[in-house]
N, C-alpha and C positions, 0 to 999 in steps of 0.2 A: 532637588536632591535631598534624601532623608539621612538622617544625623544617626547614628548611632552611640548609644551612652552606655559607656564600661562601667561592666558591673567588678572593675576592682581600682583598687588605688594603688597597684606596682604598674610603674609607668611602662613596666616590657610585656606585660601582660595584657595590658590595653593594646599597647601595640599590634600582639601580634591578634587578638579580637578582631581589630581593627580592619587588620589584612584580609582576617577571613572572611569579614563579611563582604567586605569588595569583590576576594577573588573565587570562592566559594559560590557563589548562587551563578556563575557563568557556566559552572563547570558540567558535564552530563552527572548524571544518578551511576549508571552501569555503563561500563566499555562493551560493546558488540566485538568480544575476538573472533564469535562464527566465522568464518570465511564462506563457505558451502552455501550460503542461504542467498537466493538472488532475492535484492530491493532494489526498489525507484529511488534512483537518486536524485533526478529533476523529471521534470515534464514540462510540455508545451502546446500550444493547440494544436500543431500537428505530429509530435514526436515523444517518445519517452527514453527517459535512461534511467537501464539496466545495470547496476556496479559499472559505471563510465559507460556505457557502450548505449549506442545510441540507435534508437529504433523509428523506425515509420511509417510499419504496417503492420497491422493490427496483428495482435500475436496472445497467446495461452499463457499464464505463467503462476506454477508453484514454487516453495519454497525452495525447491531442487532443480527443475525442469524451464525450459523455455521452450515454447512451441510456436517459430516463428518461420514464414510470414503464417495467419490463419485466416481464412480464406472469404472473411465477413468485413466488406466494406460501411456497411448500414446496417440500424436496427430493423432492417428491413429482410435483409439476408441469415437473419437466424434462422434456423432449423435442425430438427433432430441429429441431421446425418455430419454438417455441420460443428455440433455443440456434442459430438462422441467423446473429441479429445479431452475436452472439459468434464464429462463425465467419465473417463478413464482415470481422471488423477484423483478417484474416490473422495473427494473434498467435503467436509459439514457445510461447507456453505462457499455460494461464489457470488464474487464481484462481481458483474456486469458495470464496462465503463462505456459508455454511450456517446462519447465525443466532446466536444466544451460544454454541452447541455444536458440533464438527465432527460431520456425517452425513455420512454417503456414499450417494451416487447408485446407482441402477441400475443395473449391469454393464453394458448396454447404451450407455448416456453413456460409461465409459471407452472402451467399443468404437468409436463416432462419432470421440472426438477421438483417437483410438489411428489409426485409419484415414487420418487427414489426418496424423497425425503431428506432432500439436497434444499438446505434454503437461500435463498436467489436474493441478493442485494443490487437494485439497481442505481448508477448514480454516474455523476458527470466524472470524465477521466483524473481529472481534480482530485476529487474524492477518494477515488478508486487506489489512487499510489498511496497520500497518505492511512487509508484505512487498513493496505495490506499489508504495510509495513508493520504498523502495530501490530496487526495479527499474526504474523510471520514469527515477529520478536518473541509473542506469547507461547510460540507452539505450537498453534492453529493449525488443522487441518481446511486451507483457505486455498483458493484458485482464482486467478483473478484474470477474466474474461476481457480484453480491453481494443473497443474499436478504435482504428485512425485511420483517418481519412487524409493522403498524401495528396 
């Protein structure tokens, strides 16, 4: 446990130094009041949750939008006609969440979202909730792409 030393000699003043330094560094930075914005609130090898609500098949999601069930059990099942919804929701860049493991697509997928000039993050589902979250927070034009396999 690390000591903290008051830089005064009025014993209330120390005091409440004191406090803050205990109770202050638990606390977040900024309150998230958005309501509007869907985040992963947990995740699981086979499921994710969406503000409480619990999912477990693989589904579309922006900051606004959920597009669920979406119709890609495997990194195997991408394809253009597939991956339309994904590029409907105009995004700078999508997730691809791949399951407990990262895979990687088809060369042909990087070439589709290469061509629109959409850039394509791939990575394990893990990854995928906490990365979109942040990007969500920031403003991001993000979409995050995420298979599960029930």
């Amino acid at each position: 446990m690390y000591t903290r030393v008051s830089t005064t000699s009025n014993p209330r003043t120390a005091l409440i130094e004191r406090l803050n330094y205990f109770i202050l560094p638990g606390m977040p930075l900024a309150e998230d009041i958005i309501t509007s914005r869907h985040r992963f609130t947990s995740y699981g090898p086979d499921s994710v949750t969406i503000n409480e609500v619990v999912y477990r098949q693989s589904l579309v999601l922006t900051a606004s939008e959920i597009h669920s069930p979406w119709p890609v059990a495997s990194i195997e099942d991408l394809s253009p006609e597939n991956l339309a919804s994904v590029l409907a929701s105009k995004p700078a860049v999508v997730l691809l969440g791949t399951g407990a493991q990262q895979r990687f697509p088809n060369p042909k997928i990087f070439a589709l979202f290469g061509e629109r000039g959409i850039g394509l993050e791939v990575m394990d589902n893990g990854a995928l909730c906490r990365t979109f979250n942040i990007l969500v927070a920031e403003d991001r034009a993000v979409t995050a792409a995420i298979i599960l396999n029930p």
